[in-house]
C-alpha positions, 0 to 999 in steps of 0.5 A: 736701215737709217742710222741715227749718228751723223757720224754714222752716216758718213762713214761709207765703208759699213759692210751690210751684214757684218755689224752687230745688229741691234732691234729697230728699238734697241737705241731707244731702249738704250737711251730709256736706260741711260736716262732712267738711270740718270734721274737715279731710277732703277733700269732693267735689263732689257733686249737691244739686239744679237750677235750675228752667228759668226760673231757668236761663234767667234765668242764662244770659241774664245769662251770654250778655250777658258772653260766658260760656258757658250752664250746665247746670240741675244744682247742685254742692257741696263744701262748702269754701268755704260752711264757711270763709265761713259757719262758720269767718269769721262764726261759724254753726254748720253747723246754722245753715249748712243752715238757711239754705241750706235757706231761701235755696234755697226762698226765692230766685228773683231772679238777678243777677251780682257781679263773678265770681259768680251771685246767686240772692235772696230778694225777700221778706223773712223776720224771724229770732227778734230781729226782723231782716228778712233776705233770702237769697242763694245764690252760685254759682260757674258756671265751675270746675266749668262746665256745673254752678254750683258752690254757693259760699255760702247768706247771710242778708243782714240778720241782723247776723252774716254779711258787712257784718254790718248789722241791718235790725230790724222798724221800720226800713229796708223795713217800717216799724213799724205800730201794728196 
């Protein structure tokens, strides 16, 4: 598999089989979405990609313990909400838009639930160009196109422009600064 972020490409720690897998046209089927919906065109929902089982099952544990029916393994996106979040409120370009969806989508493994939403993160933290450990998230919306998650958002939490805005710079906060 050739990942199309150079920031992915660096990153030599991806574990084969423990991403979230996205189809061979996913990116580009996100990247029509966030484009069409740019020139203020309807986007529909499409497939990009599904969740591994054990990811599935992560999920749907956590969906079992609030009374909400289980999904199904296969991931939708319209691109709406991702734009306005991503591109219109925080300033990303949708290039920068689809790296970071491309990276969270190989990086995240951990699931969690925020109050409405389903949280796929990164445990691992990867550094941007500025030093700024960043941990990516995928946010799902599991319930207005359910048995599908619907994904709602790619963040890179940490790189000082997405929501909270907080910079964690190499040095500081989970890695200290070593001399070597």
């Amino acid at each position: 598999m050739e990942f199309e972020s150079p920031a992915l490409r660096s990153v030599d720690y991806i574990c084969r089989g423990k991403y979230v897998p996205l189809f061979a046209s996913g990116l580009k089927k996100i990247r029509g979405s966030l484009e069409l919906v740019a020139a203020k065109q309807w986007s529909p929902f499409q497939k990009i990609g599904f969740f591994t089982p054990e990811q599935l099952e992560a999920i749907n544990a956590i969906r079992e313990k609030i009374n909400q029916p289980p999904i199904v393994a296969t991931i939708v996106c319209n691109g709406k909400h991702l734009y306005d979040s991503r591109c219109v409120k925080d300033g990303y370009s949708i290039d920068e838009v689809v790296e970071h969806t491309e990276v969270a989508f190989a990086l995240a493994n951990e699931a969690s639930r925020r109050s409405w939403a389903t949280v796929l993160r990164s445990t691992v933290d990867r550094f941007n160009e500025e030093g700024n450990a960043i941990r990516d998230e995928l946010v799902f919306e599991c319930s207005g196109k359910h048995p599908h998650a619907s994904l709602f958002s790619a963040i890179p939490r940490g790189d000082g422009r997405g929501p909270g805005a907080k910079k964690t710079p190499l040095g500081e906060g989970r890695f200290p600064k070593t001399d070597e």
